[in-house]
N, CA and C atoms as a LAMMPS dump frame, in Angstrom:
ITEM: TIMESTEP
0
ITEM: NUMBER OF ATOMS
375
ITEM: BOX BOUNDS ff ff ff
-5.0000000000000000e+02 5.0000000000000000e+02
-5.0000000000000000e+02 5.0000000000000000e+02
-5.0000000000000000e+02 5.0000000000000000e+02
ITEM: ATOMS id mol type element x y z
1 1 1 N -347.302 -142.514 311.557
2 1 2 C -348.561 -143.192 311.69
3 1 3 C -349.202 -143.378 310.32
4 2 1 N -349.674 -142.335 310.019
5 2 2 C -350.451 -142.325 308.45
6 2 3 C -349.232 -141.581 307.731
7 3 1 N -347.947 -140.966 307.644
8 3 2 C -347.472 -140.503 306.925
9 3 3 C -346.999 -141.436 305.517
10 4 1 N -347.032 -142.434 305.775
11 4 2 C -346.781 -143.277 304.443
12 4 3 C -347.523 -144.141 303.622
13 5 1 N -349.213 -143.378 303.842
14 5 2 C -350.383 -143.803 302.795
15 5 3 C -350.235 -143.146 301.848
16 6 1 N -350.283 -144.035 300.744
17 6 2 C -350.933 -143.414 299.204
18 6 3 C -352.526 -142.442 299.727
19 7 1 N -352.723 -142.019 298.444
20 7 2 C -353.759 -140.967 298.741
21 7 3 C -355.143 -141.807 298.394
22 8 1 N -355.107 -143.001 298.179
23 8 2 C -355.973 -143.992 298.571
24 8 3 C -356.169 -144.644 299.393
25 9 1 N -354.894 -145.026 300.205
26 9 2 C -355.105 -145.133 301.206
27 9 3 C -355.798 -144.502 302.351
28 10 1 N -355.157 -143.241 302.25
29 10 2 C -355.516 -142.245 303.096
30 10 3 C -356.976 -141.939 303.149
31 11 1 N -357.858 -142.028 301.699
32 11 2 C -359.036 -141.476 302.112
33 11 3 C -360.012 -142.946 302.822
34 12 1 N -359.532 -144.323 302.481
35 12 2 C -359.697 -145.037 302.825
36 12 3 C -360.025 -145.084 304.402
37 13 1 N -358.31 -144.664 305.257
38 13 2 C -358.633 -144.049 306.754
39 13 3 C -359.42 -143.27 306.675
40 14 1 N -359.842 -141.843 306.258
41 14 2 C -360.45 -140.922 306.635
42 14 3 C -361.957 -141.668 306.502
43 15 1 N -362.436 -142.461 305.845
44 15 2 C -363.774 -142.892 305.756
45 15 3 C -363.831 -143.462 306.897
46 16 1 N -363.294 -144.736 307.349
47 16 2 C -363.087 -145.373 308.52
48 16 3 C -362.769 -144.758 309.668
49 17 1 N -362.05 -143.428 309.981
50 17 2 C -362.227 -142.07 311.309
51 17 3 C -363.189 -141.749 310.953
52 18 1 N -364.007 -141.311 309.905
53 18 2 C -365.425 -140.939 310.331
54 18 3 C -367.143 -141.847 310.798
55 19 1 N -366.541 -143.034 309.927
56 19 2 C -367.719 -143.651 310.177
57 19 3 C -367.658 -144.752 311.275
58 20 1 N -366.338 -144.639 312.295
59 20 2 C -365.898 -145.91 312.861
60 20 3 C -365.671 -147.037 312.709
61 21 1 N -366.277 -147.708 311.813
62 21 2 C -366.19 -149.152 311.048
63 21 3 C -367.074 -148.584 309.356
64 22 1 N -366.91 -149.909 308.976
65 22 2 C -367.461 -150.108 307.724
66 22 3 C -367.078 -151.348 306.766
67 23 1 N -368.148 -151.429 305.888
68 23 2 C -367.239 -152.797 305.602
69 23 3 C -366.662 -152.205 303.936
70 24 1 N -366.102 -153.441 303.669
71 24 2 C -365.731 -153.332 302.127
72 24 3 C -366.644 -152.289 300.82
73 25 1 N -368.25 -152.614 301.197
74 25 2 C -369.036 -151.842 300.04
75 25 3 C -369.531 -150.6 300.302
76 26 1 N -369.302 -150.521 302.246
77 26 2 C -369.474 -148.668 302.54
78 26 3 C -368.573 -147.707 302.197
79 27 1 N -367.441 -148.726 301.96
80 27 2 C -366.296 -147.827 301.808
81 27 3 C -366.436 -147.222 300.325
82 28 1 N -366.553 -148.567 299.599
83 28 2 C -366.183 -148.052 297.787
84 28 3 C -367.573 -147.112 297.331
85 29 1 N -368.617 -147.397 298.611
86 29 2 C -369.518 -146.195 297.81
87 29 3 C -369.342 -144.702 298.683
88 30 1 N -368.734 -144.312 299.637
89 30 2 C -368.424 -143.652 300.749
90 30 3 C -367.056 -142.759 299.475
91 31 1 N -366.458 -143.474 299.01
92 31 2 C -364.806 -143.136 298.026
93 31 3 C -364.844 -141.696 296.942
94 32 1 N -364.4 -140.963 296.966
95 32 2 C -365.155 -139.904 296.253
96 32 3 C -364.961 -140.143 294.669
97 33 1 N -363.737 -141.14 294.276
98 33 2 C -364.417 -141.456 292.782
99 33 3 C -364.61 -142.746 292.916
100 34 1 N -364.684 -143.533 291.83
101 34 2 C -364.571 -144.935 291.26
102 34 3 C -363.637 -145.347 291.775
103 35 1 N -363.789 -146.994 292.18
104 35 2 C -362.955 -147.832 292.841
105 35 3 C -363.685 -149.274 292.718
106 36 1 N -362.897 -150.162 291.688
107 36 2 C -363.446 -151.156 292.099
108 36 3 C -363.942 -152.183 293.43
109 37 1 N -365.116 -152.439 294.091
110 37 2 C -364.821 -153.501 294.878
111 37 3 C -363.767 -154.121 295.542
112 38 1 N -363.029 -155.249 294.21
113 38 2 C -362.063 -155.391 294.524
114 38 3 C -360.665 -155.401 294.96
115 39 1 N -360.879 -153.858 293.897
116 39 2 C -359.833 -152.746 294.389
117 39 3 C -359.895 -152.022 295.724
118 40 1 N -361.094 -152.219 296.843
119 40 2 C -361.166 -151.944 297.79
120 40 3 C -360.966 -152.812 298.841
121 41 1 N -360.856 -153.576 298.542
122 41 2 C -360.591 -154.784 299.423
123 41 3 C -358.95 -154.931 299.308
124 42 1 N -358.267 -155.004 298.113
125 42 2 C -357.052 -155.367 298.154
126 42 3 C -356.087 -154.464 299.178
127 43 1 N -357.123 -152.639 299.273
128 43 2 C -356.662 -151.763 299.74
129 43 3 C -356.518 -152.103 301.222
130 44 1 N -357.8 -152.277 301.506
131 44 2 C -358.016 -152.875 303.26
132 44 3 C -356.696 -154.027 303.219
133 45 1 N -356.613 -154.897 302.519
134 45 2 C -355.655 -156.179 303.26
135 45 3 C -354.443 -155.285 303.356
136 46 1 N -354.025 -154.542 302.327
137 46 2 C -352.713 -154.056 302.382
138 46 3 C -352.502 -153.179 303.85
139 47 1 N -353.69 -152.471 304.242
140 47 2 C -354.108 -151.267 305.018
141 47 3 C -354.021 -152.575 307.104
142 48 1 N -354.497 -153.695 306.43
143 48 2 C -354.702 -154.421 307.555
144 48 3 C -353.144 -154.757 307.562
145 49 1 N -352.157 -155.29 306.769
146 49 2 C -350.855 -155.8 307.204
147 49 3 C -350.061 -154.817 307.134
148 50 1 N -350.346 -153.453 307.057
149 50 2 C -349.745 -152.19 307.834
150 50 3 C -349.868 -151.936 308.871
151 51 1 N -350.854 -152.829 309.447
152 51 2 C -351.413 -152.702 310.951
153 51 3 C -352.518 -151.433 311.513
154 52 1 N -352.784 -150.885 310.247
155 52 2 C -353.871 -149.177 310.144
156 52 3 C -355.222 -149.906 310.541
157 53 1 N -355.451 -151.343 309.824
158 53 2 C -357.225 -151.291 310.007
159 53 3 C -356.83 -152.704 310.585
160 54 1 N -358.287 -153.27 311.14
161 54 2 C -358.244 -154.621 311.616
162 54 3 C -359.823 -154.895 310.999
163 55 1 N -360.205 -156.081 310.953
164 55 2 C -361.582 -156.515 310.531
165 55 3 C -362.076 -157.525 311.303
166 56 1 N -363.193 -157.397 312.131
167 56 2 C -364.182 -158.5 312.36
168 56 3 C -364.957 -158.808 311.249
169 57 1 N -365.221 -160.017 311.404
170 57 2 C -366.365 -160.955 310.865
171 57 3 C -367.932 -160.857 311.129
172 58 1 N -368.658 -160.053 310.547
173 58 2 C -370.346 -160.129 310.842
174 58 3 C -371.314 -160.837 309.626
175 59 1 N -371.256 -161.807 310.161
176 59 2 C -372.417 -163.082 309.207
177 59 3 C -371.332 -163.395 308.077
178 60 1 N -371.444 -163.1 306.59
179 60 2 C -370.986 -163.069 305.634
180 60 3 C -369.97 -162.112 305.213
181 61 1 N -369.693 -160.86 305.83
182 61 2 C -368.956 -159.861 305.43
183 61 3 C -367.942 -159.485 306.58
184 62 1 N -367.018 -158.318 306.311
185 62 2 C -365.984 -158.549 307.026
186 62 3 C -366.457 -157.061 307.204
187 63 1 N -366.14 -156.394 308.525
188 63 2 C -366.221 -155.174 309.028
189 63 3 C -364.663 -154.75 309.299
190 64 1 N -364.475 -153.384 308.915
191 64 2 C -363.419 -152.597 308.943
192 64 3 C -363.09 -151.888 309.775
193 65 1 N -361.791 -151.835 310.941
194 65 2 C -362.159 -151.027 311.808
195 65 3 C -360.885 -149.951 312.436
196 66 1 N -360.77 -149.01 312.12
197 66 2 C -358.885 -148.748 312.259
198 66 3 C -358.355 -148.375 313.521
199 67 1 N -357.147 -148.918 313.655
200 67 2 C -356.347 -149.696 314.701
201 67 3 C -356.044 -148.743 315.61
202 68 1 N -355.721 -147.45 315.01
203 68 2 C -355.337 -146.393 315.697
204 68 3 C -356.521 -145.172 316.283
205 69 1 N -356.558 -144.761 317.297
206 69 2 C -357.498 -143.877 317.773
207 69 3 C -357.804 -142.394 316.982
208 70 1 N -359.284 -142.44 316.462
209 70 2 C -359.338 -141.156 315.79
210 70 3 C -358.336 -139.853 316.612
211 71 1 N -358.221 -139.761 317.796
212 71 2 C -357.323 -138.564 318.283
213 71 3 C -356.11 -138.594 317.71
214 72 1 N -355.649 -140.14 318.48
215 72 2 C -353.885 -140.002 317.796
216 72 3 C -353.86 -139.615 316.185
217 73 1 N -354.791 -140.59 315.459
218 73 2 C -354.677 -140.104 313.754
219 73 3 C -354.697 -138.469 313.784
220 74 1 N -355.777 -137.858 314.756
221 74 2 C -355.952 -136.171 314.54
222 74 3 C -354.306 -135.755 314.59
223 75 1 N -354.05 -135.736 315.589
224 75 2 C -352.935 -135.192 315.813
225 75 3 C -351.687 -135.843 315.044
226 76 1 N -351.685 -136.585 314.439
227 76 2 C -350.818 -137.034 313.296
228 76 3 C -350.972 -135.991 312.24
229 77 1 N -352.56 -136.36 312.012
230 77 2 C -352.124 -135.372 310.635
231 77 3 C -351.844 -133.79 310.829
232 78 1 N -352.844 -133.513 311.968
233 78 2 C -352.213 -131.728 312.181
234 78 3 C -350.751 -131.726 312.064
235 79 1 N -349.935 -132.423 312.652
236 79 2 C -348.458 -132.208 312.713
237 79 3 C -348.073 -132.6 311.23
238 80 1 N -348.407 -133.004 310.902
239 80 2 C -348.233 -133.852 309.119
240 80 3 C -348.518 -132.343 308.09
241 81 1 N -350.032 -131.598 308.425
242 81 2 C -350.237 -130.764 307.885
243 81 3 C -348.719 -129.341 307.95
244 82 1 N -348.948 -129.219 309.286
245 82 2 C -348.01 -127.817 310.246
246 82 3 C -346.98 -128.101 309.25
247 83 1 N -346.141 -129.061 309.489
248 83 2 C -344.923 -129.675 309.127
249 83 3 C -344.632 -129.169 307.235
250 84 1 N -345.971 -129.993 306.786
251 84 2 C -345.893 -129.714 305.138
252 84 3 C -346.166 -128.418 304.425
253 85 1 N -347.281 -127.402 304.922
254 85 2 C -347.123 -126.36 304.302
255 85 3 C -346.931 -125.019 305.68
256 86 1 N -346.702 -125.22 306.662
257 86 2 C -346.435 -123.995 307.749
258 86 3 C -344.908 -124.157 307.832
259 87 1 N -344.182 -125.011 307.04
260 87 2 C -342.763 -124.947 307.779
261 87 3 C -342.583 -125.368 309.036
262 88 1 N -343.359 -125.987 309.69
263 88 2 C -343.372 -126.609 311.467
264 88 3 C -344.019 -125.431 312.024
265 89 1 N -344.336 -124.348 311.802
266 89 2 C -345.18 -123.185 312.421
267 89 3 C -346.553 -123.374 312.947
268 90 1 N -346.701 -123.724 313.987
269 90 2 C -348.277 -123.888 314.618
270 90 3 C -348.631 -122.782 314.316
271 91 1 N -348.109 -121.892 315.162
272 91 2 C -348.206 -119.995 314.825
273 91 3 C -349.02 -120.046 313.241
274 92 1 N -348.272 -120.088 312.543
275 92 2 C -348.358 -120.004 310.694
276 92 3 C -350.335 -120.213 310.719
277 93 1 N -350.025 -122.206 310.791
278 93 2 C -351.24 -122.766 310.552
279 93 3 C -352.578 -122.077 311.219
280 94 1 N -352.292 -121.602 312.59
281 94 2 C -353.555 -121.106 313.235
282 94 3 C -353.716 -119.823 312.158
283 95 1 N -353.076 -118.984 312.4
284 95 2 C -353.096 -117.599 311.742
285 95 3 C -353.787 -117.848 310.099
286 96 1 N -353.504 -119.218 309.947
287 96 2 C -354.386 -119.503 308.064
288 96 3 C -355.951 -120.066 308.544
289 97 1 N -356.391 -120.699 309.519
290 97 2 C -357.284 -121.125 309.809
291 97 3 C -358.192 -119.723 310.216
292 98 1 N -357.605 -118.718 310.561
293 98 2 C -358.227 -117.546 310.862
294 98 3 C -358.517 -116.537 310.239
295 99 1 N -357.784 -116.818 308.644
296 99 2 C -357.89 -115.788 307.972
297 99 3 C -359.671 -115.65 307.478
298 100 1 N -359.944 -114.646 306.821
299 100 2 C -361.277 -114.962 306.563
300 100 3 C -361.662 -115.36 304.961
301 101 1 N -360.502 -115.179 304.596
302 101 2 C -360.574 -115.759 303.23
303 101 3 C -360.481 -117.279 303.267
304 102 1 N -359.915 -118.082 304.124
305 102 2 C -359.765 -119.327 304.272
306 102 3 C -360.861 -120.104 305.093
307 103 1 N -361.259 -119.506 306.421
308 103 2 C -362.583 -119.993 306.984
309 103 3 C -363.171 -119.241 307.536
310 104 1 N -364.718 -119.415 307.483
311 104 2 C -366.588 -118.766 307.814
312 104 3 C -366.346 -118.972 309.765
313 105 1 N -365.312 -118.463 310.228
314 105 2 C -366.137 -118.515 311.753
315 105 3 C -366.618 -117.497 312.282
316 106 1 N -367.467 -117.761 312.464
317 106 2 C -368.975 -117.091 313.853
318 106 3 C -368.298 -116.367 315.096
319 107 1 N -369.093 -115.807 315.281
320 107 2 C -368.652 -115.033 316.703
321 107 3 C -368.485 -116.311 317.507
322 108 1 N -369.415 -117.093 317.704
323 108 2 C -369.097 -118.677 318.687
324 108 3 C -367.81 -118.901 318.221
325 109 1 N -367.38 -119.002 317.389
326 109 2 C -366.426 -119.972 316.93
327 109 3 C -365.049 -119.489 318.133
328 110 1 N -365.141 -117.568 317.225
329 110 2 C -364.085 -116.971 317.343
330 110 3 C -363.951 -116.872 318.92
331 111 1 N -365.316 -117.038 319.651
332 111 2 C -364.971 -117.121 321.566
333 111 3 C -364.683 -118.571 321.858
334 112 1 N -364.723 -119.106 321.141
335 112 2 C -364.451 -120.522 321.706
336 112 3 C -362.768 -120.825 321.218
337 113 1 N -362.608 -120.721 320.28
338 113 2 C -360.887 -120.018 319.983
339 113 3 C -360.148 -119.349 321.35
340 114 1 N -360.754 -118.555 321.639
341 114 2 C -360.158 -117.632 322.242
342 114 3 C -360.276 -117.735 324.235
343 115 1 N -361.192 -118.985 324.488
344 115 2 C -361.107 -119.376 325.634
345 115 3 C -359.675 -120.634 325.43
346 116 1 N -360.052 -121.152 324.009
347 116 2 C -358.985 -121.83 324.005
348 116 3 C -357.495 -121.807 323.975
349 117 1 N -357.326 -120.623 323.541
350 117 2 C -356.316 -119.84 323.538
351 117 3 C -355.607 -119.572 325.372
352 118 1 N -356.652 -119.277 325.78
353 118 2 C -356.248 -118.394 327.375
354 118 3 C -356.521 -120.004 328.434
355 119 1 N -356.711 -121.102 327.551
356 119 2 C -356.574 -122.694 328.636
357 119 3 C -355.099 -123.234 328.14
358 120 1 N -354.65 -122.659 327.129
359 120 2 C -353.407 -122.823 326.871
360 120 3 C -352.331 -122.347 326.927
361 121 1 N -352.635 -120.925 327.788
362 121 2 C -351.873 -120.109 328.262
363 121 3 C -351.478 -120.068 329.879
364 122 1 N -352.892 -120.898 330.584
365 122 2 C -352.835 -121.243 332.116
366 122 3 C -351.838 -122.713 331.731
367 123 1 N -352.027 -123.456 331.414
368 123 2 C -351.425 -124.752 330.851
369 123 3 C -349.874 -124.655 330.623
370 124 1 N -349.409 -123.71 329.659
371 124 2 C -348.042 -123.274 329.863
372 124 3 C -347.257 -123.418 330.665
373 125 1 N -346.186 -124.03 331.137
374 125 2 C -345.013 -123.925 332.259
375 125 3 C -344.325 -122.747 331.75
């Protein structure tokens, strides 16, 4: 899906999964460094005849909008992530998300984990 964006590309999607659309000048100011304009646009056409984004037309400007469902992208990249530094280990990745050197979760967090845990254990065949 996204495994074969440049890392401009990519943050390109990630602006567009978070903000749902956007056009050409939300993006390049949304970009965490410098990017020309035009250099943002060339990105979108390339990004549009990959088939990642599509654009409507509003008045004068073109709105950005990507093709694929923020879920499916989620679960692309988790498996993209697992895959690149867990060795394919879901096991691995959860167990790093839990460490406490890696992330701040709350008692909420850690019960909401852990119902999730035991809906995926009824779920199991």
């Amino acid at each position: 899906m996204t495994e074969n964006l440049s890392r401009r590309e990519r943050q390109i999607m990630d602006i567009l999964f978070a903000t749902g659309r956007a056009s050409g000048l939300e993006i390049q100011e949304r970009l965490p460094d410098q990017l020309s304009y035009s250099g943002v646009r060339t990105i979108l056409r390339v990004l549009e005849r990959k088939g990642h984004v599509r654009h409507v037309e509003e008045g004068m400007r073109y709105v950005y909008l990507p093709v694929v469902a923020r879920e499916k992208a989620k679960r692309s990249a988790i498996a993209r992530l697992v895959a690149t530094f867990f060795d394919g280990s879901a096991k691995a990745a959860a167990a790093a998300f839990l460490d406490p050197g890696t992330a701040n979760l709350s008692k909420e967090d850690l019960l909401e984990l852990e119902r999730a845990i035991r809906k995926a254990r009824k779920e199991k065949p």
